[in-house]
N, C-alpha and C positions, 0 to 999 in steps of 0.2 A: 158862810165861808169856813165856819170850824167844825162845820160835819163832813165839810168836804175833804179839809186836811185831815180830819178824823177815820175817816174810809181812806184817804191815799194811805195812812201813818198805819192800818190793820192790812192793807194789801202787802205793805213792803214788808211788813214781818213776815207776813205768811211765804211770800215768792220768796224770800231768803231763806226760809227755812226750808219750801220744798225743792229750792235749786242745791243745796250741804246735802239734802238726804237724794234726790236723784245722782250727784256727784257720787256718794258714798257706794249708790246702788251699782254703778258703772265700775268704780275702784275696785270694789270686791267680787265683781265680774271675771274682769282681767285678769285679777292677782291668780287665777287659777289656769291660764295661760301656759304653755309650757314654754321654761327658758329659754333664750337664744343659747349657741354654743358658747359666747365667751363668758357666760356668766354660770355656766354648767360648774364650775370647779367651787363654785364659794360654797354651798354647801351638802353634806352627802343626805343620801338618803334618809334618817334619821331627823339630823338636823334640818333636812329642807320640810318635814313634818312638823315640827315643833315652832318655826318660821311661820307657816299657813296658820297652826292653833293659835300662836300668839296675833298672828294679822285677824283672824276672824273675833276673838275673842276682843281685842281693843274697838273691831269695828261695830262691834254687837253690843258692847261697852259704852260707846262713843252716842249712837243712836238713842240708848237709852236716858243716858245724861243731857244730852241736848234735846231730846224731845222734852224732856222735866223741865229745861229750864224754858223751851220755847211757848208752854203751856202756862208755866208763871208769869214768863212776861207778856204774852197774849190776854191773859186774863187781867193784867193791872191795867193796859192800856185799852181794854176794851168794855171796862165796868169801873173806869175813873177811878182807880187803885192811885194812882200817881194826886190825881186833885185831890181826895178825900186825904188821904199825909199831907198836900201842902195846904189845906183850909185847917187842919188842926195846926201843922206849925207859923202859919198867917195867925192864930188866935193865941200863941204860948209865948213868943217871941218877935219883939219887935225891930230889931236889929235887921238891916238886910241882906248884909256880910253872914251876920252866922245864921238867919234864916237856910240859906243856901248849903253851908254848911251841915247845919242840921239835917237838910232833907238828905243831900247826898252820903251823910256821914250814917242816919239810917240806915239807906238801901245799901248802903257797901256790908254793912254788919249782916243785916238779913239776907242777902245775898250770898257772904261767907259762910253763916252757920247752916244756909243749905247746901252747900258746896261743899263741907267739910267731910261729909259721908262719901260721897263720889271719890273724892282725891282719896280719903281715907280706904277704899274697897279698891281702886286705883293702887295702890302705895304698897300695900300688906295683904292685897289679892292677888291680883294680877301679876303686878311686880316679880311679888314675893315668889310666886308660883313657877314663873320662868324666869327665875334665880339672877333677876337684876338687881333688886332692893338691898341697900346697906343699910337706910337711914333708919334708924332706932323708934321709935314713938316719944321718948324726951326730944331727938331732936327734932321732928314733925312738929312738935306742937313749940317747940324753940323757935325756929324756924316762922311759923305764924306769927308768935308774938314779936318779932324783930318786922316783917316784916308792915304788924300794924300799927309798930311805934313810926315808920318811916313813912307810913304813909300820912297819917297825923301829920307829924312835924315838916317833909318836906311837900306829901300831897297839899295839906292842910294851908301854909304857908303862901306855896303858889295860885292854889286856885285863890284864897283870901284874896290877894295883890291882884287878881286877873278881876276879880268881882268889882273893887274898889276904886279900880282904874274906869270901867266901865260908867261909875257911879261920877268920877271925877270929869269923864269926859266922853259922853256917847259916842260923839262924832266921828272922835280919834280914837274911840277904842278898840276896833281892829287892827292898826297899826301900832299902836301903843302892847297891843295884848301879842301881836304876833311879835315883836321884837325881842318881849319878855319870855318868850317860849322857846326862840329861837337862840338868845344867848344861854339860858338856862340849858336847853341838849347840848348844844357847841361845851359850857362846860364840863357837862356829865360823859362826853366822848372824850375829854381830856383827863378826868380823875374817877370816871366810877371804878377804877379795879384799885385806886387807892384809898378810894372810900368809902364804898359802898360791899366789894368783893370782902372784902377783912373782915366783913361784919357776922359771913354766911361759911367762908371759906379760909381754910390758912395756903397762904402763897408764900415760897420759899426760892430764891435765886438755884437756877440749875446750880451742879454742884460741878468744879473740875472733873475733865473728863475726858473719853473718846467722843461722845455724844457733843456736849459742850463743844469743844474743839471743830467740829466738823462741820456747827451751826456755826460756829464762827467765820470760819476759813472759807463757808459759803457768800457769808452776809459780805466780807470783806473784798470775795472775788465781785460781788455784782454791786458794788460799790453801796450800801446798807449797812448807814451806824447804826449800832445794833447794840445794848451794854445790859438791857432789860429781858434775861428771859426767865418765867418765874415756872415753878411748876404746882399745881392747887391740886388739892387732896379730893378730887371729886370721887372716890373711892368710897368715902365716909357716904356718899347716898348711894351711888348707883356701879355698876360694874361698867358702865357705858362708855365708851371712851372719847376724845374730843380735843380738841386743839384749836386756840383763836387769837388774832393778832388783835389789840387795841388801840385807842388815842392815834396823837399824829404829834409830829414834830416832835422836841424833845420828852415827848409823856410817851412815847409809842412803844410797847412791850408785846412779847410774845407770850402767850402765856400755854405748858404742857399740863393735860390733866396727869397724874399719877397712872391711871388706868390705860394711859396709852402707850407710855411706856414700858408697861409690862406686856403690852401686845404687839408692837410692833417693833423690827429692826431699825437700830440708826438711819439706815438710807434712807427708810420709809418714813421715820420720822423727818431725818431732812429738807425729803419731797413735797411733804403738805407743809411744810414751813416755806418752803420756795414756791408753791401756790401762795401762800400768803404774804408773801416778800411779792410776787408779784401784784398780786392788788394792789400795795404800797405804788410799785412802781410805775403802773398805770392809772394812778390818783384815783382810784374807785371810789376812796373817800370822801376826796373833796366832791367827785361827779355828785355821788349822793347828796352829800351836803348840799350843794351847789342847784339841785334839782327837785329837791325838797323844799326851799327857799319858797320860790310861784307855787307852789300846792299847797302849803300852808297857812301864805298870805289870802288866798283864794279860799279857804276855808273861814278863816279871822273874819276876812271882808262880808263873805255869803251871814255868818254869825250877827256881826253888828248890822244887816240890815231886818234880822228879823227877830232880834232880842224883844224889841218895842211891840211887838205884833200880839194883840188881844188874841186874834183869832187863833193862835197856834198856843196858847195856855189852855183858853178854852177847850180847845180839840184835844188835851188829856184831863180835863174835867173841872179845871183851872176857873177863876173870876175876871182875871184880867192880868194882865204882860205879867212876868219874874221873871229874874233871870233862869233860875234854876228847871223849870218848868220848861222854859222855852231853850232852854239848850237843850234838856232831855227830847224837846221832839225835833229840833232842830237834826239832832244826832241820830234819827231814823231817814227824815229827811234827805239828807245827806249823804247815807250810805248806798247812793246808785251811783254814785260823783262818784266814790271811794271806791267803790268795789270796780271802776273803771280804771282809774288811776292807780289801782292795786296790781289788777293785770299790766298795764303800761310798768310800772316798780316790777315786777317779777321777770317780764319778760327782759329787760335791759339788765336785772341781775345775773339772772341764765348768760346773759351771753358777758358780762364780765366774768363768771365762773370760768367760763369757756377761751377767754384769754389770759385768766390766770394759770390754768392747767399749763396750755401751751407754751408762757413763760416757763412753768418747771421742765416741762418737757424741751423747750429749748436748751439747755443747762444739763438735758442727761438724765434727769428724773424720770423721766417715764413714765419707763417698765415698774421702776420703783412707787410713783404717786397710784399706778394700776393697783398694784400690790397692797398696797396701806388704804383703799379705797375699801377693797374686796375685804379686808381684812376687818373696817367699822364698819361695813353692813354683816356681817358673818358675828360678830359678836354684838349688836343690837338689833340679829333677826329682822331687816331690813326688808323692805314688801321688793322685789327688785321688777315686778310687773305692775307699776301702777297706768291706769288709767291715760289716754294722752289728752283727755279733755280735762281731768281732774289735775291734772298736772300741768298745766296751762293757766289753772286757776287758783291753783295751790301751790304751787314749787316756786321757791326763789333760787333752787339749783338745778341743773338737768340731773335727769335718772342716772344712775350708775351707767346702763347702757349705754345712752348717747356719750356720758363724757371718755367712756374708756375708747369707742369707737371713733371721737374726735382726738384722742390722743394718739390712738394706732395710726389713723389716716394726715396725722398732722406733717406737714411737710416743713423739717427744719431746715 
């Protein structure tokens, strides 16, 4: 039985990895497409050159990185890379908590420090090359180290409490473990930008204003208490611009990057704010919340029936059951479930995008959300021809195209 899983667990890497790179092959097919007319205007000759080198170059980029890493991971799970670290930490440590710990708190470090050159050539090549990059190299490597205290202390914490629960009660431990996870996000969609954003970024309350004023006098017309709207310096990494509503009920804030501001007119900023006032108003959040709930439980569930299972330790080189082992293959396992339920998640997000526009566009926005659309793919060189198979598989928003076309054709 665990040569069996062993050959299903080397097939699913490999079909995942040649379904990303046929995707990839079809993406950068398209992208060479000639534009439709309404998207002819975002950018000129020139710039629609520097668009292609920057699309080709990240996808030539992309391929390279992911074949590296799909060769490392191919190679651990196929020459018991995984059981050889967990028979050494079976022999160093007897604890079963931080066994687990230990193993995963390993593979995240080796993991990082081969990761660190990509992001690194990524950041201060690339980047740097088609004049996105702000961030400094104190604060890259700042930035790492905050972000490995967090995982310690909150990664570190949580999975501890999910491992212990387990130990405490196999039976119940799906339910037990999905409840813990599930209040734990519910919290973090209420306070990460109070406690998590501070740590990375400075957010500063809009200041009086035309602008100010106008988000107000919106929020106030479509009945949207509104008292939170911050603006964060994402300037200090990137020139990219961005705008995104958080939390719910009284935690809910909007938050402006710096960099969007400098790009785009009031209106236009209003518009993607009434997009995002709209999501409020059509509870997207809760739907999500609300539809994540059964997908997650069903994962918890599928986990605690096969924590106990010799055979699926064995099948990465393993002695017999751990937890840590047997999630790791559990989590290969798994990802045909996932990558089902990912397309079902994308597709149903697509079409809340799709009545969020329409909200702004009901209210006047438009021409103006058209405008500030064209305006962040024009200034993060945006592929504006991707793939419709790849994007089916990958978009949790529709392409520029579709949504400008559904906002022309939208009947207010």
């Amino acid at each position: 039985m665990s040569y069996i899983l062993f050959l299903i667990i080397l097939f699913i890497l490999v079909a995942d990895f040649g379904l990303e790179r046929f995707l990839s092959y079809l993406n950068i097919k398209h992208s060479k497409n000639t534009l439709p007319e309404i998207l002819s205007d975002i950018y000129d000759a020139d710039k629609y050159k520097k668009q292609q080198e920057y699309f080709r170059t990240n996808a030539t980029f992309g391929m390279i990185s992911s074949s590296f890493s799909f060769l490392i991971t191919f190679t651990m799970y196929a020459f018991g890379g995984f059981g050889w670290l967990d028979n050494i930490i079976q022999n160093e440590i007897s604890n079963e908590i931080l066994k687990s710990l230990a193993f995963f708190g390993i593979l995240f470090i080796v993991n990082d420090i081969i990761s660190i050159p990509f992001e690194w050539y990524d950041t201060f090549v690339i980047e740097e090359k088609f004049e996105f990059n702000k961030i400094t190299k104190k604060l890259f490597f700042l930035d790492k180290l905050k972000s490995y205290l967090l995982t310690i202390i909150i990664g570190g914490a949580l999975f501890s409490l999910i491992i212990w629960i387990y130990q405490l009660t196999p039976e119940y431990f799906w339910l037990l473990a999905w409840a813990v996870i599930t209040t734990f996000s519910l919290f973090m969609s209420m306070f990460y930008s109070n406690l998590i954003v501070p740590l990375f970024n400075k957010q500063t309350p809009l200041q009086d204003g035309e602008l100010r004023n106008e988000i107000e006098k919106f929020a106030m017309k479509v009945d949207f208490k509104l008292k939170n709207i911050f603006v964060i310096d994402g300037s200090k990494r990137s020139t990219k611009a961005n705008a995104y509503f958080t939390g719910f009920g009284p935690k809910k804030r909007i938050v402006l990057y710096d960099t969007l501001m400098d790009k785009m007119t009031n209106e236009e900023i209003v518009a993607v704010l009434a997009h995002e006032i709209g999501h409020y108003k059509h509870k997207h959040t809760i739907k999500n919340i609300l539809l994540s709930l059964p997908t997650s439980l069903l994962l918890f569930y599928l986990l605690g029936l096969m924590l106990k299972s010799d055979a699926l330790a064995q099948a990465l080189g393993g002695s017999e059951a751990n937890f840590h082992l047997n999630v790791l293959a559990f989590g290969i396992l798994y990802s045909p479930i996932s990558l089902v339920l990912d397309l079902l998640t994308n597709q149903l997000s697509r079409k809340f995008e799709y009545q969020a526009d329409n909200y702004a566009n009901k209210y006047g926005f438009g021409l103006h959300l058209i405008s500030g659309l064209k305006k962040l793919s024009a200034t993060s060189l945006s592929n504006l021809m991707p793939h419709p198979v790849y994007v089916f598989f990958h978009y949790s928003h529709p392409t520029l195209y579709q949504r400008i076309t559904n906002i022309s054709n939208c009947k207010l």
